[in-house]
LUMMI-713588 format. One line per 3 residues: number of its first residue (from 1); for each residue x negated, y negated, z of C-alpha. Coordinates in nm, 4 decimals. Each point is the difference from the previous one (the first is absolute). Layout:
N
NUM> X Y Z  ... $
This chain:
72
1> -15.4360 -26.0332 7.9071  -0.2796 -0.1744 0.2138  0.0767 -0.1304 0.3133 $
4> -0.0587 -0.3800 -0.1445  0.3048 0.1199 -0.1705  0.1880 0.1166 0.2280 $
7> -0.0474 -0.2729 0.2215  0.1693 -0.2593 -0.2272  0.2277 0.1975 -0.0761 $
10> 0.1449 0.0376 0.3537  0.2908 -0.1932 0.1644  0.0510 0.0550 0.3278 $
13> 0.4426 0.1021 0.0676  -0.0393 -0.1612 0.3413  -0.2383 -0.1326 0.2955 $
16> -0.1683 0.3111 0.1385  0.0715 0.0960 0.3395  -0.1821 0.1966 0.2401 $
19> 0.1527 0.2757 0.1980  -0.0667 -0.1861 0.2745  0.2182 -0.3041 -0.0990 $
22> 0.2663 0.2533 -0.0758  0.0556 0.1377 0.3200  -0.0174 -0.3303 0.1618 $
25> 0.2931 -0.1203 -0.2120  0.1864 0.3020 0.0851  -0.0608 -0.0177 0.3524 $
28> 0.1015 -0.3744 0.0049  0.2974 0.0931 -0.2107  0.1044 0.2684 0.2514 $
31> -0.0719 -0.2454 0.2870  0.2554 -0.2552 -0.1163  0.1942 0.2404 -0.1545 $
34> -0.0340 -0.1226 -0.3654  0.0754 0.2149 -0.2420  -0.0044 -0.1924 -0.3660 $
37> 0.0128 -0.3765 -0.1257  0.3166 0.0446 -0.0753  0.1357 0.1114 0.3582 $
40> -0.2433 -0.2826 0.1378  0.2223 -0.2808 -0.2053  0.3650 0.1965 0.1340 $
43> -0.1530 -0.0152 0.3975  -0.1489 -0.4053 -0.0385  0.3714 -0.0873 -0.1609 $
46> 0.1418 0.1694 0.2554  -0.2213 -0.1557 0.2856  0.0941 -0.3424 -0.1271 $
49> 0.3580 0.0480 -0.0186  -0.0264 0.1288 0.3475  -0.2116 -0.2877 0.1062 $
52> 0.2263 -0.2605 -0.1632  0.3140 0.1573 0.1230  -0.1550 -0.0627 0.3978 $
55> -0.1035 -0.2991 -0.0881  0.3447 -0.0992 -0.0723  0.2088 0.1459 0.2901 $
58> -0.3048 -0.2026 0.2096  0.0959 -0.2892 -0.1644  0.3720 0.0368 0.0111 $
61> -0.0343 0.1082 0.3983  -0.2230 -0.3202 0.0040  0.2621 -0.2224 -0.1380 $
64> 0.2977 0.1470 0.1825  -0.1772 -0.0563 0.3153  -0.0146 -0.3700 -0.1213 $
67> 0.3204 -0.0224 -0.0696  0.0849 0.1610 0.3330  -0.1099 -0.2767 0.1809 $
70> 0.0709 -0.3071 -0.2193  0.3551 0.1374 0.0434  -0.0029 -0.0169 0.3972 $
């Protein structure tokens, strides 16, 4: 085969990446302690429920304090 040939015959699996790029990704992935897609999804659900849950007990301290004093 020529290489005309094999040129248009080739699909690239993926966008190339450099070895460069890789370690960068690695090293960010160790910095923040990532360590798939699928454990990123589990620790933002979990930061939400734990951001929603103290936003509530700030909101229920907020409104006992309210009721505190409309009661006195």
């Amino acid at each position: 085969m020529s290489d005309a040939e094999l040129d248009s015959q080739y699909v690239p699996t993926g966008r190339p990446q450099s070895q460069m790029a890789r370690s960068f990704a690695l090293a960010l992935d160790d910095l923040f302690k990532l360590d798939s897609s699928e454990n990123l999804d589990t620790i933002v659900s979990e930061k939400k429920n734990e951001i929603s849950t103290k936003n509530l007990r700030t909101r229920r301290a907020r409104s006992q304090t309210q009721s505190d004093r409309g009661a006195t």
